[in-house]
N, C-alpha and C positions, 0 to 999 in steps of 0.2 A: 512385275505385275503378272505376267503369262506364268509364271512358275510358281507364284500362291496360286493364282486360279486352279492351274493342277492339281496342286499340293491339297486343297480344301476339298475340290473333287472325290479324288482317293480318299482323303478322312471321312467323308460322309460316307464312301461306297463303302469303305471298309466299316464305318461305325454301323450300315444297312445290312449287310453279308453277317456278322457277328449276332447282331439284334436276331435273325433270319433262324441263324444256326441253334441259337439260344433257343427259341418260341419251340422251331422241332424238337431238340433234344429235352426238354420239356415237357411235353405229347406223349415222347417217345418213351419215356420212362415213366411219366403217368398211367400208360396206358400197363405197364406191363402188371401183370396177377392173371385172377380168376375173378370172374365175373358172371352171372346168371342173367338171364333174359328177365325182363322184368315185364315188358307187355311193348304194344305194337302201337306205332300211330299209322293212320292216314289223312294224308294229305290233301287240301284243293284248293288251288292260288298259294300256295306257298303255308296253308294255314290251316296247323289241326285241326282236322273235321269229326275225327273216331281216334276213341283209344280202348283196344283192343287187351286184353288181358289174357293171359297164359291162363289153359285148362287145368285143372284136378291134375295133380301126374305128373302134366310136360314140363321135362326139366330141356333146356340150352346152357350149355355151358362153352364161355370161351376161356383161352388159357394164353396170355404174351407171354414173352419170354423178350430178352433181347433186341432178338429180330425175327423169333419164328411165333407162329398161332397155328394153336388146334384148336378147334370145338367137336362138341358132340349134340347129338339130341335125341332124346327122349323120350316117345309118343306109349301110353298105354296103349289103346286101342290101333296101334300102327303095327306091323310088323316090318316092314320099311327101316330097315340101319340108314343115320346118316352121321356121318362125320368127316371132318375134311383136317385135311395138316398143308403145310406152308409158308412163305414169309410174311413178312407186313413190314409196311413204314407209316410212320404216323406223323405228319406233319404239323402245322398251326390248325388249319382247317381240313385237315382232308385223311381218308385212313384207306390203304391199297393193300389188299391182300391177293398173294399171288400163291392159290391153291397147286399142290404137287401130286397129293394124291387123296385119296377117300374112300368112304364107302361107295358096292357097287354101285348106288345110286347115285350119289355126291361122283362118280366118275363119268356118268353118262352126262351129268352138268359140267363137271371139268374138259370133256373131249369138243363140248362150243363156247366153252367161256372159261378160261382159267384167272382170267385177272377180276381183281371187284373192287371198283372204287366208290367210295363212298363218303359223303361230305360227314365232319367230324365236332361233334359238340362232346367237351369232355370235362369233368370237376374231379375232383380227389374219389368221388366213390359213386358217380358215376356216369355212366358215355352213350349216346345215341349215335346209330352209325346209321347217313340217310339216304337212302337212292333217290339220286335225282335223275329227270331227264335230260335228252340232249341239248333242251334248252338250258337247263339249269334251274327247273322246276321242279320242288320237293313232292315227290309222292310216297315214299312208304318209309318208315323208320322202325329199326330194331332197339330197344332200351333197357340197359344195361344197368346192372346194379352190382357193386365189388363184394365179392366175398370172399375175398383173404387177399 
């Protein structure tokens, strides 16, 4: 009897650890192309308040690979470089990007924050990556749309 209990144990941990690995690697390779900003939300109580739309011009583009992300961005009226390169892992819910390096600007952000985690809504063509706070309350989302 003590050694099915075991035995069933293991089958479930291992059939939970598989199911686990499956959901990331799924994420993980969904997320990989090129993608453009598509517009902004904000957030209150958990619950779009504003959605924000990209200007005349501003182009954001991100780029997966594997395991590494670049983006860039594009402001006419900016004269502001920003770009940043790095890893990323993407899990069921959640997308961490661990900046290396960037523009001069994107480095004065990387020298107090280099990690950026951010909860993860994702479909075939396209992904919201959301900041939340330390409670776990959504306030600002970026919204992505695939382009290639």
């Amino acid at each position: 009897m003590k050694l099915s209990l075991i035995t069933l144990i293991l089958l479930i941990s291992t059939v939970y650890s598989t199911n686990q690995t499956e959901i990331k690697q799924d994420n993980d390779v969904l997320i990989r192309g090129t993608w453009e900003l598509r517009d902004f939300y904000h957030y209150d109580e958990n619950e779009v308040v504003d959605t924000v739309a990209t200007t005349d011009g501003y182009r954001q583009i991100k780029m997966y690979t594997k395991d590494r992300v670049m983006w860039t961005r594009y402001v006419p009226k900016d004269s502001v470089e920003w770009f940043g390169y790095g890893s990323y892992v993407a899990s069921d819910d959640q997308l961490i990007e661990t900046l290396e390096y960037g523009s001069e600007s994107m480095m004065n952000v990387i020298d107090t924050l280099r990690i950026f985690t951010f909860e993860l809504q994702i479909s075939e063509n396209e992904y919201s990556q959301i900041t939340v706070d330390e409670e776990g309350n959504r306030i600002f989302s970026e919204n992505y749309k695939r382009i290639e």
